[in-house]
C-alpha angles and dihedrals in degrees: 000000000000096000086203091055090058104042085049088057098040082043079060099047093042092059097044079053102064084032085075106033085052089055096087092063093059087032095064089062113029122036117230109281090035084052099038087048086061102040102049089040095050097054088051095058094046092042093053090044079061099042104091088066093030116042110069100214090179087078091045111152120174087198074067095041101049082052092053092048090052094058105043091055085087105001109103095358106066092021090053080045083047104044093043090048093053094045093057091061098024104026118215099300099065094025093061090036088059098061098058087112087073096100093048090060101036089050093050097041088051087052099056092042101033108025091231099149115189110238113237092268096053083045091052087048099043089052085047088054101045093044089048099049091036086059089062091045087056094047091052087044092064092050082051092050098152103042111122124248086249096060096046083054091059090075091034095046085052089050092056089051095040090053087047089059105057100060090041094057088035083060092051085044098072092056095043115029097193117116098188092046089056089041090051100036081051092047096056090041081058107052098046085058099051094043088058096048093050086051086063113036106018105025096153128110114274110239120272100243129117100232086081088086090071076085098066092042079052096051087040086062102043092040083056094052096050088059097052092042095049092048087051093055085047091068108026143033129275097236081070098032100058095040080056095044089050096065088084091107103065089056089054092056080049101042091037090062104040088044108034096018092239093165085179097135116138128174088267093062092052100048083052083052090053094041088053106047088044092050084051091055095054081045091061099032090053100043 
């Protein structure tokens, strides 16, 4: 196992990580759409800024492009909408418990696209990750009783989204090996979807108040995580990169406690803990 290309996915992990802890700080002062519509924005612009000594146009394909563009029609648009959304009802905790189904949906959909088929072993790990993480999310659903099915379905609907992604930008990978150019093309698809969206639903000013910049920082970190994600799935499958990816959780529970002070941890969360990160080892021992 290529040891760079797990420490690019789990650099990934670890900034979407602190892309959702760090949500409740934006979140205090601009509702979703008012904060989405700054983040997203906001790493398009810096990723553009860096494009001349990052983006390699010698390699230009428009068969990658048209796939960029694709995903990032809703990744990160409607998943950063999702996941802020969902923040807002459920906080970090629940909200990055409730994706643990990513890698589900980003293996079988590579399957289908790129005919990347798990062997049994990476099955058998996938399914450990996902058991495992999904036993944390059920722990944080019974402290949120009386949250409604909708709002359960905000985080899982963005994991559906989130594991689309990754085997649509691998494809275009293939044509155009450039990690930054697919991070930056997304990005501005992106933007352009979120700031229309803002124009719609949510037109008024945002406050005056310089905690909106938690945004930025937000969008900084997600933006940082989709690099690292997208070079990672330059140089290895799916089937490793979104068990990899999928750890995320785990770093919010971390994050969450040393940032926010949540102390919530039960014998069930840490027997998920302990399913995940053993499902992550036959991952990489099998890949």
């Amino acid at each position: 196992m290529d040891i760079l290309l797990v420490l690019t996915a789990l650099a990934a992990a670890v900034f979407y990580a602190f892309g959702i802890v760090l949500a409740p700080l934006g979140l205090r002062v601009a509702p979703p759409v008012a904060g989405g519509a700054v983040s997203v924005p906001s790493s398009a612009l810096f990723f553009l800024c860096l494009a001349p000594f990052t983006i390699d146009v010698g390699s230009y394909d428009p068969h990658g492009l048209a796939l960029f563009t694709l995903a990032g029609a809703f990744f990160p648009a409607v998943v950063t909408l999702l996941n802020f959304a969902g923040n807002v009802r459920l906080g970090p905790n629940l909200v990055g418990a409730l994706g643990n189904l990513t890698p589900l949906f980003a293996v079988a959909i590579a399957a289908v696209l790129l005919g990347d088929v798990p062997g049994p072993w990476q099955v058998l790990g996938i399914l450990a990750v996902c058991g495992g993480l999904l036993m944390l999310a059920l722990e944080r659903m019974r402290l949120h009783a009386g949250a409604a099915l909708w709002v359960l379905m905000l985080p899982l609907a963005a994991a559906v989204l989130r594991g689309a992604a990754q085997p649509i930008v691998k494809l275009g990978l293939e044509s155009w090996p450039d990690a930054f150019a697919a991070t930056t093309v997304g990005y501005v698809a992106s933007a352009i979807v979120l700031v229309s969206v803002r124009r719609v639903v949510s037109p008024a000013p945002l406050p005056r108040d310089p905690r909106v910049l938690w945004y930025c920082v937000i969008g900084l970190c997600n933006g940082l995580s989709v690099v690292f994600l997208y070079t990672a799935l330059t140089h290895g499958p799916v089937t490793v990169v979104a068990p990899l990816m999928a750890t995320y959780p785990l770093i919010v529970m971390g994050l969450n406690r040393v940032i926010h002070g949540d102390r919530a941890l039960t014998p069930t969360t840490f027997a998920g803990i302990a399913i995940s990160v053993a499902g992550v080892a036959v991952v990489l021992a099998a890949g």
